[in-house]
C-alpha positions in Angstrom: -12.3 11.7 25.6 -12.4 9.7 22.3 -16.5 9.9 22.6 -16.5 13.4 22.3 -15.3 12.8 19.0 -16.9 10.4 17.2 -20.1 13.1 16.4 -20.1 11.7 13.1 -18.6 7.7 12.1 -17.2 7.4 9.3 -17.3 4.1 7.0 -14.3 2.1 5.6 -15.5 1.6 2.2 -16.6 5.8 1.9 -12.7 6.8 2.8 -10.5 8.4 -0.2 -7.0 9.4 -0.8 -8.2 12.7 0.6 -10.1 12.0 3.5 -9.3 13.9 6.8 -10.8 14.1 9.9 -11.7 10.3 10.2 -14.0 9.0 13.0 -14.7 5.3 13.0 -15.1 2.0 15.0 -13.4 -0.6 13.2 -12.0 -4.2 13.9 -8.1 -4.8 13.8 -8.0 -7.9 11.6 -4.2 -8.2 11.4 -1.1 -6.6 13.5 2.7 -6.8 12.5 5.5 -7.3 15.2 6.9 -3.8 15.7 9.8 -2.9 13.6 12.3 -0.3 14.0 12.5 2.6 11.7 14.3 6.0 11.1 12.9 9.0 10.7 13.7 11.1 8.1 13.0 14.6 9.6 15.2 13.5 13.1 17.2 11.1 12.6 16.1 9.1 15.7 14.6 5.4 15.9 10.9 4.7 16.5 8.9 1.9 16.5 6.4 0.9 13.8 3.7 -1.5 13.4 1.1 -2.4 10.4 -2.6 -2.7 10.8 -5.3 -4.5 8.7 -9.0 -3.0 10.2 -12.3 -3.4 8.8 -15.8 -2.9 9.4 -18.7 -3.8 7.6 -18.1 -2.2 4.2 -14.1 -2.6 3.8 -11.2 -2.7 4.9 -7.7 -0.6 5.1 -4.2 -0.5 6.1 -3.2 1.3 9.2 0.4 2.4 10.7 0.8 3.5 14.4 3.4 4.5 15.7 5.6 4.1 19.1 3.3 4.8 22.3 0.6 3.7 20.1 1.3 0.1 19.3 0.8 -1.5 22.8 -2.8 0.3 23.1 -4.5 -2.6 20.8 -3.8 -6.1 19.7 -5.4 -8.4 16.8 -9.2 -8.7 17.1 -9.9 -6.0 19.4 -12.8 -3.6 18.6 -10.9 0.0 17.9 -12.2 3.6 18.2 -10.2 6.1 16.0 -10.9 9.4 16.2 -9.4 12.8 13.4 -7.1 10.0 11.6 -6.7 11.1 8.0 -5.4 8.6 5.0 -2.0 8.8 3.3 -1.2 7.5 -0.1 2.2 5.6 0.7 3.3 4.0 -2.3 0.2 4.2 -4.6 -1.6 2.7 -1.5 -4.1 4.2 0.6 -3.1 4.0 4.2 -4.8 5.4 7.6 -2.4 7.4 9.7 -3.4 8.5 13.2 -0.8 11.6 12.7 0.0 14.1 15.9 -3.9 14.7 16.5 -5.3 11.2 15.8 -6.2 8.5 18.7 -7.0 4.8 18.9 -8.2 3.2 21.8 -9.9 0.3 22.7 -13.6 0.0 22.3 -16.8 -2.8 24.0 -19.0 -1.5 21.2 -20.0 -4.6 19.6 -19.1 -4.7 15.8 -20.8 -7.4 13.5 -19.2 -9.5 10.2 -16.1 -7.8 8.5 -15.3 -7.0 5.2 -11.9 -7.7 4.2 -12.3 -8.0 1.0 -13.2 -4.8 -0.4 -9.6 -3.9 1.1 -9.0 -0.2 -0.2 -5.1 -0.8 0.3 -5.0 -3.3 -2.3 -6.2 -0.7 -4.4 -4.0 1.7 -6.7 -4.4 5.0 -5.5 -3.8 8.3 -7.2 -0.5 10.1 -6.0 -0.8 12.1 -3.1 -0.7 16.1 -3.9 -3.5 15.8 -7.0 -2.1 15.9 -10.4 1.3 16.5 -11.4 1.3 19.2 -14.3 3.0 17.9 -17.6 4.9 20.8 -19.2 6.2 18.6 -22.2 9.8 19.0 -23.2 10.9 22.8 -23.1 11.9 24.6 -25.9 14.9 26.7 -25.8 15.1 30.0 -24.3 11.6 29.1 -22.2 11.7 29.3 -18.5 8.8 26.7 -16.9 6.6 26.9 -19.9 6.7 30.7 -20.5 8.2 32.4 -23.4 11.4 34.0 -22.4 10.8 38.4 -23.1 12.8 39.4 -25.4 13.5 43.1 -26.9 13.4 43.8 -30.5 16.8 44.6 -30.5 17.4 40.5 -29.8 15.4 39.5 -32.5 16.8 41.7 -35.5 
């Protein structure tokens, strides 16, 4: 299912705050006990839990969520298939999403690199740039001149 896929791998240390359609075989370094936490589009519970996974050229910071957290524990070998990354407080972050899966993988993978980990890394903010208008001058509407008749003006 997953190994349908996984056409083309991706590499840890090639990802950017824009990246989409992620497929990779990485090594979950670190997993947090499962916390619970609202969600602010339902208002119902759900379970979390942080990742660390690396390969061979870096490292990054994962969430899954709910169903997903049982499917792999610290030091298992991880297939993740159309994840995309996140900037979650200045911090890259890979999120499975509604499309994304993780499962378990026997594909060997060698030495890790935790230490080019892209999550310690400030990120841009998500959405590009943010357009600085300045302080607005009276009678201007979002940067444009307000139009006014001659009659106004005399």
């Amino acid at each position: 299912m997953v190994e349908e896929c996984l056409e083309r791998l991706d590499k840890i240390g090639n990802l950017t705050p824009h990246s989409r359609g992620i497929n990779l075989v990485a090594k979950v370094v670190t997993k947090s006990e499962p916390r619970s936490v609202g969600s602010q589009y339902d208002q119902t519970q759900h379970q979390l839990s942080d990742l660390l996974i690396a390969d061979e050229t870096g490292a990054i910071s994962m969430v899954l969520w709910d169903e997903n957290i049982p499917k792999v524990n610290t030091g298992d070998t991880v297939k993740i298939s159309n994840a995309f990354v996140k900037v979650f407080r200045g911090k890259m972050q890979l999120n499975l999403g509604r499309y994304g899966k993780i499962e378990v993988s026997d594909e060997p993978i060698g030495e890790v690199n935790t230490e080019n980990n892209l999550s310690e890394k400030e990120s841009f903010q998500q959405g590009g740039f943010r357009r600085f208008s300045g302080p607005r001058r009276s009678g201007e509407r979002r940067g444009r001149p307000q139009f006014r008749s001659r009659q106004q003006e005399e």
